[in-house]
C-alpha positions as a Markdown table, in Angstrom:
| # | Residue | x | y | z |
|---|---|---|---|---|
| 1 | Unk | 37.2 | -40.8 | -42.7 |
| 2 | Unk | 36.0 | -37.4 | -43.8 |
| 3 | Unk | 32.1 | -37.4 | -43.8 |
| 4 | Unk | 30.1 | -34.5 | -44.6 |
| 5 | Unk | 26.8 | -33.5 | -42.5 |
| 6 | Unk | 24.1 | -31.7 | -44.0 |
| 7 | Unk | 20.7 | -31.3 | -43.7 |
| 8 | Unk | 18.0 | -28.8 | -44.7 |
| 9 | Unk | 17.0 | -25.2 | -43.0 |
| 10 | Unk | 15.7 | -26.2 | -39.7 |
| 11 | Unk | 15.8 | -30.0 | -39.8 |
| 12 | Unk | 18.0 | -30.3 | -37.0 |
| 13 | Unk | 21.4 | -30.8 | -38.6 |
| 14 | Unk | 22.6 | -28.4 | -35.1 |
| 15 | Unk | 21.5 | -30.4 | -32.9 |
| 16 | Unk | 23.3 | -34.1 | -34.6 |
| 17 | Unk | 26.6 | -32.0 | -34.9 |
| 18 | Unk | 26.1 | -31.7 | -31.1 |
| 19 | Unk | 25.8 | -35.5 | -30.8 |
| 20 | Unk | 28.6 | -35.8 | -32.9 |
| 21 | Unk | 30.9 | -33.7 | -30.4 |
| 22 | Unk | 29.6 | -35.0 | -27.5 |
| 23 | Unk | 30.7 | -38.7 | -28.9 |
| 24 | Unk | 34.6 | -36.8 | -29.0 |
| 25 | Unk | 34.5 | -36.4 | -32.6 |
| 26 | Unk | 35.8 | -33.4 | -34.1 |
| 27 | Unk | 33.4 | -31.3 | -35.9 |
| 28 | Unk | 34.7 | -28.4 | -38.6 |
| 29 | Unk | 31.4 | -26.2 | -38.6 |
| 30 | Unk | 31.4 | -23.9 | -41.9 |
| 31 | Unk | 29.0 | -21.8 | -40.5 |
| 32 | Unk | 31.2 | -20.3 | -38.2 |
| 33 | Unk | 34.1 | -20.3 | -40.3 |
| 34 | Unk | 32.4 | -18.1 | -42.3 |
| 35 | Unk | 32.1 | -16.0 | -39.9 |
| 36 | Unk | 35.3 | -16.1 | -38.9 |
| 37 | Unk | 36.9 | -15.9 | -42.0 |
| 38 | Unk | 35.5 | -12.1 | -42.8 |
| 39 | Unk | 36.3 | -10.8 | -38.9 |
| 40 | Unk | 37.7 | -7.2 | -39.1 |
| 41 | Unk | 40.8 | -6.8 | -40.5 |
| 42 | Unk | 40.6 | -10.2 | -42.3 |
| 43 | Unk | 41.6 | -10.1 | -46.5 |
| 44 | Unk | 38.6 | -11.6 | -47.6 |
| 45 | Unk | 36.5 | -8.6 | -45.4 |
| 46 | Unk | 38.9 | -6.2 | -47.6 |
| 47 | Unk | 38.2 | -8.3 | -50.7 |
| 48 | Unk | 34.4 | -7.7 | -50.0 |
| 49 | Unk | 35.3 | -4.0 | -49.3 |
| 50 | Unk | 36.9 | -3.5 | -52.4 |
| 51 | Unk | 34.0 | -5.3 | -54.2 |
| 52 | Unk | 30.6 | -3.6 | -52.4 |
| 53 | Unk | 32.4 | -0.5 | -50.8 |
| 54 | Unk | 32.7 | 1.1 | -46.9 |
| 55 | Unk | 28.6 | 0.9 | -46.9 |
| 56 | Unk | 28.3 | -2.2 | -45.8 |
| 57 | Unk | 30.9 | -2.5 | -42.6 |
| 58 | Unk | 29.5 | -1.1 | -39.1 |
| 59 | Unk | 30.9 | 1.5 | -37.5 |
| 60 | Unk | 33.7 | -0.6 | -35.4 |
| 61 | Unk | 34.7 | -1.8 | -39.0 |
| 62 | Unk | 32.9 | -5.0 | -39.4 |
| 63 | Unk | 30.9 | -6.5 | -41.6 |
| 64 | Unk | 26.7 | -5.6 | -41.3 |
| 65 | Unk | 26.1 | -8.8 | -42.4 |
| 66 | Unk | 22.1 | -7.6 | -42.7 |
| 67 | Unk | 23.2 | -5.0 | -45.0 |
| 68 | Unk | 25.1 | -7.0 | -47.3 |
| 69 | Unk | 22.4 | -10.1 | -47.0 |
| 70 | Unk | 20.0 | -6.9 | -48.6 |
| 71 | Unk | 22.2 | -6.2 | -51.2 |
| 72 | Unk | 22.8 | -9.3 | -52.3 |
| 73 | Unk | 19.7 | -11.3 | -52.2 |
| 74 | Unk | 17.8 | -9.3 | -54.6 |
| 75 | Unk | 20.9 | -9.3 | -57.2 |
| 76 | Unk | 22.4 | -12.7 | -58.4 |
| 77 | Unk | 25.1 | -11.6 | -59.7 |
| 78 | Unk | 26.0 | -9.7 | -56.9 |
| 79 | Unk | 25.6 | -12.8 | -54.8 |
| 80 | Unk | 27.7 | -14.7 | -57.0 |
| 81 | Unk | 30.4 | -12.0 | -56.9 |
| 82 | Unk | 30.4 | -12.6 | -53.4 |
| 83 | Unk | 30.5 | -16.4 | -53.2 |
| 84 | Unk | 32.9 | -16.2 | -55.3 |
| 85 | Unk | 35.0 | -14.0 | -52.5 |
| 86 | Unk | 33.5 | -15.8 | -49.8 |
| 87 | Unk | 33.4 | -19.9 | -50.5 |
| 88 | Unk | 37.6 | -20.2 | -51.4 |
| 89 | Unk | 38.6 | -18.5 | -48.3 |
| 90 | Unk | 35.9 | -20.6 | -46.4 |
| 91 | Unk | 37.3 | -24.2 | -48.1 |
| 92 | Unk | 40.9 | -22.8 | -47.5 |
| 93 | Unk | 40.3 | -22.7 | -43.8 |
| 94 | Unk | 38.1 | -26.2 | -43.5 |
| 95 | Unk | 41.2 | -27.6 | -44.7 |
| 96 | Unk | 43.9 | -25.9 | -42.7 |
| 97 | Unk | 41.9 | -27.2 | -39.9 |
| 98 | Unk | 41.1 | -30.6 | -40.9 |
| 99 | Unk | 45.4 | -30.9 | -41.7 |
| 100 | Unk | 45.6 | -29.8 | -37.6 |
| 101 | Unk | 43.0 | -32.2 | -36.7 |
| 102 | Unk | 44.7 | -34.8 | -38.4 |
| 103 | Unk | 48.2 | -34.0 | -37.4 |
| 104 | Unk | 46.6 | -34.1 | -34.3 |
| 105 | Unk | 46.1 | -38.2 | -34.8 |
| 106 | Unk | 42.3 | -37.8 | -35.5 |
| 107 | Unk | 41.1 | -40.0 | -37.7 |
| 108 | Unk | 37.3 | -39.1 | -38.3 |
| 109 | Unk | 36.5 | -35.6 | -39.0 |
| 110 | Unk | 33.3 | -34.2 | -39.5 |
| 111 | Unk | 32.4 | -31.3 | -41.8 |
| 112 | Unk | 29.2 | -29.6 | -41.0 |
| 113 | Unk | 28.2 | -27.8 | -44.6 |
| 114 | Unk | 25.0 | -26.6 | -45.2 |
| 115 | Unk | 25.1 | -26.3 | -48.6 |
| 116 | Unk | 27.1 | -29.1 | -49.3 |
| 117 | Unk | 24.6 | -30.3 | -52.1 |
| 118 | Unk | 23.8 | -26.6 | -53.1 |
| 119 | Unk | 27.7 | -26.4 | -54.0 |
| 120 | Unk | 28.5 | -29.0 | -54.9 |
| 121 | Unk | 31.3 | -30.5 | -52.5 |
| 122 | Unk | 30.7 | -34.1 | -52.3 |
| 123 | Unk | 34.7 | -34.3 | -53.3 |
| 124 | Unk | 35.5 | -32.7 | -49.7 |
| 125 | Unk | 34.2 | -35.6 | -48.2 |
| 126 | Unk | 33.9 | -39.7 | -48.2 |
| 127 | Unk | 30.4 | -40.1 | -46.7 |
| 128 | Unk | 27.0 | -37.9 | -46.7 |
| 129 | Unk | 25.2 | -38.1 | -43.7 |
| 130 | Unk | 22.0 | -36.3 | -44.0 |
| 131 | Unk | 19.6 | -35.1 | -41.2 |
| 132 | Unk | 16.4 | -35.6 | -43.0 |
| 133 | Unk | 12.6 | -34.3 | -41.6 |
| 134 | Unk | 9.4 | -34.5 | -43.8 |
| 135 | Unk | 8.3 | -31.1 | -45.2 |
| 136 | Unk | 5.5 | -30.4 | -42.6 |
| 137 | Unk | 7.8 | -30.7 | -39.8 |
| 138 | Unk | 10.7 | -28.5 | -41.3 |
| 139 | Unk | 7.7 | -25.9 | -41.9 |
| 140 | Unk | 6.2 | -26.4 | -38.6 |
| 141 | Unk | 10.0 | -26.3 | -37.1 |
| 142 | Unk | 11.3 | -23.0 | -38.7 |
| 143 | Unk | 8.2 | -21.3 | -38.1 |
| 144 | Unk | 8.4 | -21.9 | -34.3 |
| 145 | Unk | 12.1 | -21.3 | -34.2 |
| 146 | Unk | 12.5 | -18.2 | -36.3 |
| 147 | Unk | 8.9 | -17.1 | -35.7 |
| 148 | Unk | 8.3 | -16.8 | -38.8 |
| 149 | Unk | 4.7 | -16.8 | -41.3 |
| 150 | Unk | 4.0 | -19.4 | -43.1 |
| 151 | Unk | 4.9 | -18.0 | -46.2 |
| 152 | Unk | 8.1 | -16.6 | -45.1 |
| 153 | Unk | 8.9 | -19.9 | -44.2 |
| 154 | Unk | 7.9 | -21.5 | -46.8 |
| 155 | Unk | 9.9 | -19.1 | -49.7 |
| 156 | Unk | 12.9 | -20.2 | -47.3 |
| 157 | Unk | 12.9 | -24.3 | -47.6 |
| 158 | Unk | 11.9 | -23.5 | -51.7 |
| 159 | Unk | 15.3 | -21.5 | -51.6 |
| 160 | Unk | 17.5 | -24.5 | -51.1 |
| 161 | Unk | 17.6 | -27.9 | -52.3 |
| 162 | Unk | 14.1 | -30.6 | -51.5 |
| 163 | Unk | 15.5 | -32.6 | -48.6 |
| 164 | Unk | 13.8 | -35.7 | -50.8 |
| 165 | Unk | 15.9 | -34.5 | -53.7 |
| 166 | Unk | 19.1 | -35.0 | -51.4 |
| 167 | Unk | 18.3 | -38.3 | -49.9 |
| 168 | Unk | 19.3 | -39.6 | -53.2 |
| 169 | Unk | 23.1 | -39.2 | -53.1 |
| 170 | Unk | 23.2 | -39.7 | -49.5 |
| 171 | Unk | 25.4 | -42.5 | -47.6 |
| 172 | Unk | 22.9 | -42.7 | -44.7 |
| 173 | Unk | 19.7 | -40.9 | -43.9 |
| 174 | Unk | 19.1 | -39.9 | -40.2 |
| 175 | Unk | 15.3 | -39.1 | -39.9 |
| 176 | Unk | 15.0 | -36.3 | -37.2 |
| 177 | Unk | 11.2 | -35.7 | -37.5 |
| 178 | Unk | 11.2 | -38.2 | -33.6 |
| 179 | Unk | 12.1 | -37.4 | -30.3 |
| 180 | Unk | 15.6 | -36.9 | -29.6 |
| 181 | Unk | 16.4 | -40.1 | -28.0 |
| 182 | Unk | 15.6 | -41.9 | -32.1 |
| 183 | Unk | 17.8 | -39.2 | -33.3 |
| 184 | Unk | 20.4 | -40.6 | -31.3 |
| 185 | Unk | 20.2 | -43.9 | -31.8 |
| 186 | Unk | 20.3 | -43.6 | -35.6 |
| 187 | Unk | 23.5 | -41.6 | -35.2 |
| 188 | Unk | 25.1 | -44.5 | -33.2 |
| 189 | Unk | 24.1 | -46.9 | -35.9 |
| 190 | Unk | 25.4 | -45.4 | -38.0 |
| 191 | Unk | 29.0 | -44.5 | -36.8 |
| 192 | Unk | 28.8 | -48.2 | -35.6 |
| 193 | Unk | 28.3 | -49.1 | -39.2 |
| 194 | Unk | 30.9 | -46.9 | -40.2 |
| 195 | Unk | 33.2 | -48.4 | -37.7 |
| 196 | Unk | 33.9 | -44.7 | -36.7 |
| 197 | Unk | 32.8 | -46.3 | -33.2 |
| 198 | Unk | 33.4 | -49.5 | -31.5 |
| 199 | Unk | 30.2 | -51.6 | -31.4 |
């Protein structure tokens, strides 16, 4: 079983994926295979070269991600240029690694994607599991992590999907706005349910 986790900005998605490794369940995080996927002297980095030029690599040659954030979030199509680079090469590697995992004999795999709504890529996966916190707690969250205004934080959530929104087309809803022991409990439920655990 493939299942996808997802959450919003700051609603604790990290911390389940953490659960989820700790029960000896592999976890394919596409956060860091972004990162790893535009390392220096990787093709998509030279395919993002060739698109925005030498200006935005560091001097050791890799990629100022702060510089290329500017640039692209104040120019869509820019940012879609780069998506465009970016997302194949990021799916590409997600499923080399889920084909080792299941050579491997696994037989659940989780994908941790962010944007898994934003992009669309329910097909990647057979379940949604969604880390889900009410609005004032994702404010109140983000604000203390990143230290971060109010309305800073608040452009941030309105930049991605309404975690309400997502609840709809989600297999099961995991509501992290408790402590951390109800967190885990609803994770274990729900594997159980899933028969991704024994009960």
């Amino acid at each position: 079983m493939l299942i996808g986790l997802t959450g919003g900005i700051a609603s604790g998605k990290s911390t389940v994926s953490k659960m989820i490794e700790a029960r000896g369940i592999p976890v394919i995080d596409a956060d860091q295979i972004a990162r790893e996927v535009v390392e220096k002297g990787s093709e998509t980095l030279q395919k993002i070269v060739d698109y925005f030029g030498t200006e935005i690599l560091n001097e050791d040659g890799t990629l100022a991600r702060k510089k290329l954030g500017a640039i692209v979030f104040q120019d869509k199509e820019k940012r879609e240029a780069l998506n465009a680079i970016i997302h194949p090469a990021i799916r590409k590697r997600m499923l080399e690694k889920k084909e080792e995992l299941l050579a491997r004999g696994e037989k659940t795999i989780v994908f941790d994607i962010p944007l898994l709504y934003e992009n669309n890529l329910f097909h990647l996966v057979d379940k949604v599991l969604l880390v889900y916190v009410d609005e004032k707690t994702q404010l109140k969250r983000l604000m203390e992590r990143d230290r971060a205004g109010e309305k800073d934080a608040r452009r941030r959530i309105a930049s991605q999907m309404p975690l309400a929104e997502k609840r709809e087309r989600a297999d099961a809803i995991i509501d992290n706005s408790g402590t951390i022991e109800e967190t885990e409990k609803q994770l274990d439920a729900i594997l159980k349910r899933w028969h991704v655990v024994e009960d």
